[in-house]
C-alpha positions in Angstrom: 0.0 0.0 0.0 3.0 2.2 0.6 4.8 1.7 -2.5 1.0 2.3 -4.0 0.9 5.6 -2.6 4.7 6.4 -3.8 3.5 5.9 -7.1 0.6 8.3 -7.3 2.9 11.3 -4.7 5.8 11.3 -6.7 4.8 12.7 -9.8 2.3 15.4 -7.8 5.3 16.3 -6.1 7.8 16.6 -9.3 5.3 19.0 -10.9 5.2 21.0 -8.3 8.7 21.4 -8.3 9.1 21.8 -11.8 7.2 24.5 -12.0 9.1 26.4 -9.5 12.5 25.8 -10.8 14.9 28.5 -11.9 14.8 29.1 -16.0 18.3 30.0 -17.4 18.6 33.0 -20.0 22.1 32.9 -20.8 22.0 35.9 -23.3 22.4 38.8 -20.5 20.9 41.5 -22.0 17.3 39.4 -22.4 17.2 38.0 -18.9 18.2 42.0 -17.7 14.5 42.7 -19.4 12.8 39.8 -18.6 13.8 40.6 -14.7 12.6 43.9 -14.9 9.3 43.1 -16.4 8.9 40.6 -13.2 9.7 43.6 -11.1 13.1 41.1 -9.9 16.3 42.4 -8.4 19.7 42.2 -11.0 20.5 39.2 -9.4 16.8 37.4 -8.3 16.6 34.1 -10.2 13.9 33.7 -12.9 11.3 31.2 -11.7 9.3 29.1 -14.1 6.6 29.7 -12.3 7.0 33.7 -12.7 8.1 33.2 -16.5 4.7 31.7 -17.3 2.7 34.1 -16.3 4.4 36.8 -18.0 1.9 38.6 -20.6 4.0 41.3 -22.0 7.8 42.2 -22.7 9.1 44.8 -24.5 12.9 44.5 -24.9 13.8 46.8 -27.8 17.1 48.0 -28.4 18.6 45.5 -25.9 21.6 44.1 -27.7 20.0 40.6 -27.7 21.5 37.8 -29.5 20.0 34.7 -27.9 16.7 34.0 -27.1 17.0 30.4 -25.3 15.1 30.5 -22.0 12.2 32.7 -23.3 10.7 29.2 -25.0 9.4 28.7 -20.9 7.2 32.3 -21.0 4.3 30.8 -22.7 1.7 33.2 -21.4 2.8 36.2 -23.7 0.7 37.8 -25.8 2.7 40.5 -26.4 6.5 40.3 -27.4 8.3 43.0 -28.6 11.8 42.3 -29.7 13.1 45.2 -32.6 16.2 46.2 -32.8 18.5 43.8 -31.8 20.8 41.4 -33.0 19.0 38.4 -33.2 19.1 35.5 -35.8 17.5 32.5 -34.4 13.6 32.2 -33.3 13.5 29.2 -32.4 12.0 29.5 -28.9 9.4 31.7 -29.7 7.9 28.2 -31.2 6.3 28.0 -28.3 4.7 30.9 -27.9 1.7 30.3 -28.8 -0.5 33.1 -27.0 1.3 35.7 -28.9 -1.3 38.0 -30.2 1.2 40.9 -31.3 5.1 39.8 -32.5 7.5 43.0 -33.1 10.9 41.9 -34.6 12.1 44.4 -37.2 15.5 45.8 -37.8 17.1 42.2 -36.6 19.1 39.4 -38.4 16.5 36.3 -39.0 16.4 35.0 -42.2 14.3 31.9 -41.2 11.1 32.6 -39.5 9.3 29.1 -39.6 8.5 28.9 -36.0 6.3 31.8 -36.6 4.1 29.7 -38.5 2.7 27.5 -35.5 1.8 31.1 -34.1 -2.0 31.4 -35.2 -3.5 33.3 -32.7 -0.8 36.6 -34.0 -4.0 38.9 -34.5 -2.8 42.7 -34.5 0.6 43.2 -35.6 3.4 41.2 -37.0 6.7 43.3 -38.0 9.3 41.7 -39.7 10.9 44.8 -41.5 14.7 45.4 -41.9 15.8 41.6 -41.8 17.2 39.1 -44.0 14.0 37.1 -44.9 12.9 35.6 -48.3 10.2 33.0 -47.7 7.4 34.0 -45.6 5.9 30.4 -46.4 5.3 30.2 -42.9 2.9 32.8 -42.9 0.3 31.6 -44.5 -1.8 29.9 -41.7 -1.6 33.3 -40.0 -4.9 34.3 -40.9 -6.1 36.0 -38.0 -3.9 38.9 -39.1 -4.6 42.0 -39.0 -1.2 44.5 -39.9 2.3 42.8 -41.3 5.2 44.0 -41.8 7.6 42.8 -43.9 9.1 45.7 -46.0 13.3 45.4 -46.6 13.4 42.1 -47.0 14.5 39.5 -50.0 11.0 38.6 -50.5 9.9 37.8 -54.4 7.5 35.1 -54.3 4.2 36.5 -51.9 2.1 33.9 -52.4 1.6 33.1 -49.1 0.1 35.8 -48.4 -3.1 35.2 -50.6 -5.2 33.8 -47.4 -4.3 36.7 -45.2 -8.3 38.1 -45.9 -8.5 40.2 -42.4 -5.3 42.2 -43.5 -5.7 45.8 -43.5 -2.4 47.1 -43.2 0.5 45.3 -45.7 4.1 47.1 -45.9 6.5 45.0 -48.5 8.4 48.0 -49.3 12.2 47.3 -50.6 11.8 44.2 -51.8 11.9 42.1 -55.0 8.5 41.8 -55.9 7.3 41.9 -59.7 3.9 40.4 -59.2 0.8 41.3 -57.4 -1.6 38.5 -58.8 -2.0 36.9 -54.9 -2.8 40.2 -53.3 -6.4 40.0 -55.2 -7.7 38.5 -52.2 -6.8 40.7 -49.8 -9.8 42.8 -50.1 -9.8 44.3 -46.6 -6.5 46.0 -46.9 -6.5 49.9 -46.3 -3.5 50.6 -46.5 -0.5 48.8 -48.6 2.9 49.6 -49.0 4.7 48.3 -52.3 7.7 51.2 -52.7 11.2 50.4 -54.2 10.2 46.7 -55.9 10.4 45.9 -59.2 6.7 46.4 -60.0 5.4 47.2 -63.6 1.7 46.0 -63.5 -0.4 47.1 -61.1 -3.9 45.6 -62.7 -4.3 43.2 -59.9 -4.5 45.7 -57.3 -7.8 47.0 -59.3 -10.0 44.5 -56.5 -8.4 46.1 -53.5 -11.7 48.9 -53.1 -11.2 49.4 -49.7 -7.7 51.1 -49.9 -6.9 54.8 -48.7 -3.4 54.8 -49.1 -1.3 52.9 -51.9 2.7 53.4 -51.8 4.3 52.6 -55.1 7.2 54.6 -55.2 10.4 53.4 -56.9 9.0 50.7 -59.0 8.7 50.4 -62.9 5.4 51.7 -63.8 3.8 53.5 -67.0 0.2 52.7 -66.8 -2.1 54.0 -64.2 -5.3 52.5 -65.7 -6.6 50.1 -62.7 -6.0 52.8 -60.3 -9.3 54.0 -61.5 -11.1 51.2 -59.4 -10.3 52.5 -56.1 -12.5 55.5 -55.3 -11.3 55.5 -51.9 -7.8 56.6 -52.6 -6.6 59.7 -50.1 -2.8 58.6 -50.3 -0.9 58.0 -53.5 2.7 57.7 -53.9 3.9 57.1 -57.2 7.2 59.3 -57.3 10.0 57.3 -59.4 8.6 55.3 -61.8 7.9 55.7 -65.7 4.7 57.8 -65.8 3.6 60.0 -68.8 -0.3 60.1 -68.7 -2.1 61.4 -65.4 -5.6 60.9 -67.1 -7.1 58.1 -64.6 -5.1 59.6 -61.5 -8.1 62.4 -62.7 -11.1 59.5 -61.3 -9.4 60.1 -57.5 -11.7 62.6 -56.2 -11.0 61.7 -52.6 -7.0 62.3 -52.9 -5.7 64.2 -50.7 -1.8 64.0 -51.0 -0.1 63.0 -54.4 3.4 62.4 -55.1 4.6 62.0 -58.7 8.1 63.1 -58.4 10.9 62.1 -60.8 8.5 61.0 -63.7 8.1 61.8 -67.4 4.7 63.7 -66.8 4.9 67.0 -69.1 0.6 67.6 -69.2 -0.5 67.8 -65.6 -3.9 69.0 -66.9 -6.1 65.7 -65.0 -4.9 66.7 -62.0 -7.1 70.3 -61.9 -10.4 68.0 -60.7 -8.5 66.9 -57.6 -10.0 69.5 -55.5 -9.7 68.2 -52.2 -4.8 67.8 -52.7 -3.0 69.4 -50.2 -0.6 67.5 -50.8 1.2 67.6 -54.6 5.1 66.4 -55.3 5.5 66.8 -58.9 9.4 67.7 -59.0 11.9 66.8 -61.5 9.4 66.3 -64.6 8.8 68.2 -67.7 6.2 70.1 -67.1 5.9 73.5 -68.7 2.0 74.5 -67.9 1.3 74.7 -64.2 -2.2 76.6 -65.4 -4.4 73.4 -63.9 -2.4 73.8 -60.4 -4.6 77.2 -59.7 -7.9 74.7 -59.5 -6.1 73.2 -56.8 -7.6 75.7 -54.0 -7.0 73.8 -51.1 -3.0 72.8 -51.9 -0.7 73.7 -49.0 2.5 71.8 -50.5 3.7 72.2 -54.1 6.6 70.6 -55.0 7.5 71.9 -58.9 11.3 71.9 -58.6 13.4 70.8 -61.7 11.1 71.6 -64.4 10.5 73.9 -67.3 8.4 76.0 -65.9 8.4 79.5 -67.3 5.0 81.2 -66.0 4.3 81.2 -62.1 1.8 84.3 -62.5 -1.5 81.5 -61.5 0.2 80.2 -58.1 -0.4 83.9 -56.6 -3.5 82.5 -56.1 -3.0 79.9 -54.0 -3.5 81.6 -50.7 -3.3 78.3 -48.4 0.3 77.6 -49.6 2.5 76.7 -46.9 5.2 75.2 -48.8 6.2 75.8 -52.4 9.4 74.3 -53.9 10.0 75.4 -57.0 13.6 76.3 -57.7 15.7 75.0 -60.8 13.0 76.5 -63.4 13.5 79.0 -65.8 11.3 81.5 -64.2 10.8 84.7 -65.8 8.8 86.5 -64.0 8.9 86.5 -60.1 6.4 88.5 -59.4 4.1 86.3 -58.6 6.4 84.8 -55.9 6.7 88.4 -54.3 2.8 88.7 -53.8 2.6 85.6 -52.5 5.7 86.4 -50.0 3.4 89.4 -48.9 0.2 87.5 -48.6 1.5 84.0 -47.0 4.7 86.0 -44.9 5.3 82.0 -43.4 5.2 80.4 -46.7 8.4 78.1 -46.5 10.4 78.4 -50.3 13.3 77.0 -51.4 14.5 79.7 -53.9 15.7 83.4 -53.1 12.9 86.1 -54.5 15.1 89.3 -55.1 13.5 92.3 -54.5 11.4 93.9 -57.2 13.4 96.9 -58.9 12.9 100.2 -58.4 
């Protein structure tokens, strides 16, 4: 009978133990943060038992290189981990609670024990690493913002079953198509600056989008931008662009940047009544006549063009910033009234006085 009750007390009491025993962080700049979100002294040892019930750690900017130990704090739900030097993810396997994952400007390049994580709901940031398959993402679908801009990535397939995104950065990476973002109809906001992009057609299903980033690409034709009405945001500066005509069907933009294009006829954008925002620097545009429509326009950018005439910008009284040097200007005039009306207007050009 007493060997009987051996059997069944041992095990109670092991557990019990276990749970109390010390966990070892060897790197010391993680267990430095993982002590002071337990409220322990520098030297207090980490209990198991105190690890697990751990909800939240933010240990950015830490210097940390090794991340054994943190595998035993499986009651996080939010882990924030940017900024270090860290290559290996291993542990965070077992995380499984983790609602929120912040890992940017690191050293991974393999981020398969992400992919058990599927309860990662609100934000996933993977930016500024050395990553090129994001395979493991794609039973992530509780998702909500990710992250995962200068990167390798080409192939972003994955990402197709993401359907409660609403916030997608792949900036600076080497994307060339966009064919599996159709799905991701919920998006608002997506980033797809410096890639290797030429056709943007697929993004023509994507209605729900307020701001669209796609600088630094390869583009000429704007045509399927004319499906999304709910364009405030657009970023196209960089790319190959001659013909404005269906950026003229975006009523609701507010800021447009179209910098370092081939655009010489900027006569679509006069129906965007509602810019305050317009980048349209190093071009070749002459005519700046359908700029005075623009009422509501606070910054101009019109540097490093051919523009000769300026005498229609005297009437854009809500100016705060107008850029507009490197133009063969003949008249400045128009500049000095403005000066007078708008005496904060930040330029980036000296006005001489007007002769005597």
């Amino acid at each position: 009978m007493k060997s009987l009750y051996r059997l069944f007390t041992i095990p109670i009491v092991f557990l019990g133990c276990s749970s109390n025993q010390n966990v070892v962080i060897p790197d010391v700049n993680l267990a430095t943060a993982v002590r002071e979100a337990l409220e322990l002294g520098p030297t207090d040892p980490i209990r198991q038992n105190q690890l697990v019930e751990l909800e939240q750690l933010n240990a950015g900017g830490k210097g940390i290189k090794d991340l054994t130990g943190l595998e035993k704090a499986t009651g996080l739900k939010i882990l924030k981990l940017y900024k270090n030097e860290i290559t290996d993810i291993t542990p965070l396997a077992e995380l499984t609670q983790l609602t929120e994952l912040i890992l940017y400007d690191n050293k991974i390049s393999d981020i398969t024990p992400i992919g058990g994580l599927t309860k990662l709901k609100t934000q996933l940031y993977l930016s500024g690493n050395q990553i090129s398959d994001i395979s493991p993402l794609a039973k992530l679908t509780q998702l909500s913002e990710l992250n995962i801009g200068e990167n390798q990535i080409s192939d972003i397939s994955p990402l197709a079953n993401l359907t409660q995104l609403t916030m997608l950065h792949l900036y600076d990476n080497k994307i060339i198509d966009l064919e599996r973002l159709k799905t991701l109809t919920q998006l608002d906001k997506l980033n797809l600056g410096k890639n290797q992009i030429s056709d943007v057609s697929p993004l023509s299903n994507l209605r729900q989008l307020t701001s669209l980033y796609l600088y630094d690409n390869h583009i000429k034709d704007l045509t399927a931008l004319v499906e999304l009405p709910n364009l405030r945001s657009l970023l196209l500066g960089h790319n190959q662009i001659t013909d404005l005509k269906p950026i003229a069907e975006l009523p609701q933009l507010t800021y447009l940047s179209l910098q370092n294009n081939q655009i010489s006829d900027i006569t679509p954008l006069g129906a965007l009544s509602q810019l305050n925002g317009l980048l349209l620097d190093q071009n070749q545009i002459g005519d700046v006549t359908p700029c005075s429509d623009l009422t509501n326009i606070k910054e101009l950018y019109l540097s490093k063009n051919q523009i000769r005439d300026i005498t229609l910008l005297a009437d854009l009284t809500q100016l705060t910033d107008l850029w507009i040097k490197e133009n063969p200007i003949q008249d400045m005039e128009p500049l000095r009234k403005l000066i007078k009306q708008l005496p904060d207007l930040a330029l980036d050009i000296e006005v001489p006085e007007a002769d005597e």
